[in-house]
C-alpha positions as CSV (number, residue, x, y, z in Angstrom):
1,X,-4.4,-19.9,1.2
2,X,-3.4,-16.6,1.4
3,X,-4.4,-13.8,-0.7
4,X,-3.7,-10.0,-1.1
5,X,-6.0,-8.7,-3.5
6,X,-4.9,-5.1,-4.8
7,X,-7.5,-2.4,-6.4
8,X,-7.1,-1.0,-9.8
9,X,-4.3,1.9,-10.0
10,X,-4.3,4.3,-12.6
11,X,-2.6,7.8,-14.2
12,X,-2.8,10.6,-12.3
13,X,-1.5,14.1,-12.9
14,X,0.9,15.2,-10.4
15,X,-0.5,16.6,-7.4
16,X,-3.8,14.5,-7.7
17,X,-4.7,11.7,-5.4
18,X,-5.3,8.0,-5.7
19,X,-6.6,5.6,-3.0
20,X,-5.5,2.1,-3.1
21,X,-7.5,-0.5,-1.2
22,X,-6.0,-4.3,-0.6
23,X,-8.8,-6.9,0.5
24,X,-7.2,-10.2,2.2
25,X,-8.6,-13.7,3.1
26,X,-6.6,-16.9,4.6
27,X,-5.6,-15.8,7.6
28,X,-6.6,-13.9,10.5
29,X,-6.3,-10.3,9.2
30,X,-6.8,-8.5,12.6
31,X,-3.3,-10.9,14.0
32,X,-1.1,-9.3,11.6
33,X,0.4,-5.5,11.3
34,X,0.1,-5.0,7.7
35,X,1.9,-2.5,4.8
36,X,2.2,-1.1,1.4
37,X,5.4,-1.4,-0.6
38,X,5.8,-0.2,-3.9
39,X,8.7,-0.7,-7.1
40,X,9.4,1.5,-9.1
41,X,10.9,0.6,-13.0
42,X,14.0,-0.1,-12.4
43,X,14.8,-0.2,-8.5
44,X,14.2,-2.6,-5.4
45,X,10.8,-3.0,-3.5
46,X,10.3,-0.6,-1.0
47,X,8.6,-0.5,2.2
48,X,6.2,2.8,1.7
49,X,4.0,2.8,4.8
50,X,3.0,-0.2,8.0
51,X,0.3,-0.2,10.2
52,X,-0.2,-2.4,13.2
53,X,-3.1,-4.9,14.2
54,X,-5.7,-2.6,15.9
55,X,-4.5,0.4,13.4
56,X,-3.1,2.4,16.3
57,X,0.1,2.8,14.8
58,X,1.5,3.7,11.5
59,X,4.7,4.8,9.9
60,X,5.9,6.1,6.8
61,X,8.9,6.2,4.4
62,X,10.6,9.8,4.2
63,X,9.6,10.3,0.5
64,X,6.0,9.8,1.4
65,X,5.2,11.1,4.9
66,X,2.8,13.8,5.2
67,X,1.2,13.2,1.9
68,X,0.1,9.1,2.3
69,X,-1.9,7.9,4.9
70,X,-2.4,4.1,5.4
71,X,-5.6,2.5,7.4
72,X,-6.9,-0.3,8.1
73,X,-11.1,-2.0,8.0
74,X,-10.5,-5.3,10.4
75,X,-14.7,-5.8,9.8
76,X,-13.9,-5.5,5.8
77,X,-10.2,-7.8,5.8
78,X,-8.8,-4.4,3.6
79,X,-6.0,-2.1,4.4
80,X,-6.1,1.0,2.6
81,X,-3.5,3.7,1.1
82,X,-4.5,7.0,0.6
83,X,-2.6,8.8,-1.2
84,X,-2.3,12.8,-1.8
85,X,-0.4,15.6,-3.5
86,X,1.4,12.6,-5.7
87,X,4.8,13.4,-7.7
88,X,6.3,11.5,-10.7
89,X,8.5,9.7,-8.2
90,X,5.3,7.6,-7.0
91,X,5.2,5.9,-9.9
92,X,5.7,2.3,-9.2
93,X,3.6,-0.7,-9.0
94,X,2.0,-0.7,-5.1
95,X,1.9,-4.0,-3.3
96,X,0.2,-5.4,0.0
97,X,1.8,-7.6,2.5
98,X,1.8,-8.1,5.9
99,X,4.5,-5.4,8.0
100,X,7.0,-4.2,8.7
101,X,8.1,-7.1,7.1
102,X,6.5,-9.3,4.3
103,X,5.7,-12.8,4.8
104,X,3.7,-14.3,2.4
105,X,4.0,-14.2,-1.2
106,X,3.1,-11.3,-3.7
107,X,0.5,-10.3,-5.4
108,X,-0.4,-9.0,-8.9
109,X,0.0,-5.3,-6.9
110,X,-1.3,-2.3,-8.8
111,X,0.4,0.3,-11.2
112,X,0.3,3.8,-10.3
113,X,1.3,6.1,-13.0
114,X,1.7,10.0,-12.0
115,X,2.6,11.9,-14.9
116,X,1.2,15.2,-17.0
């Protein structure tokens, strides 16, 4: 079966950086675009950032462009979210599915904390 196995989060001050890492199995990982999402306490699940099969392409949510960069190890089965100059906003949990849109069930997905 399917599974999305997300790395340990963490606190970070603001302004530090975090990288996330997501190793799947189950299903032919190079096949599928992939993504990160995230929820914060008290909202909706967002879409933060896709990338398609070969890694070619990405895109980004406006709150995070220019500071998050996702990519992808087809050889490893892991997408990856790097993540820069964070803000108290980025607190959320992070989650890995497939993208744009996710199909398979979620994950435990990892909390990020930013805060001073």
């Amino acid at each position: 079966q399917v599974q999305l196995v997300e790395s340990v989060g963490g606190l970070v001050q603001p302004g530090g950086s975090l990288r996330l890492s997501c190793a799947a199995s189950g299903f032919s990982f190079s096949d599928y675009g992939m993504a990160w999402y995230r929820q914060a306490p008290g909202k909706e699940r967002e879409l933060v950032a896709t990338i398609t099969t070969a890694g070619r392409s990405t895109s980004y949510a406006d709150s995070v462009k220019g500071r998050f960069t996702i990519s992808r190890d087809n050889t490893k089965r892991t997408v990856y979210l790097q993540m820069n100059s964070l803000k108290p906003e980025d607190t959320a949990v992070y989650y890995c599915n497939s993208g744009p849109s996710p199909i398979w069930g979620w994950g435990q997905g990892t909390r990020v904390t930013v805060s001073s």
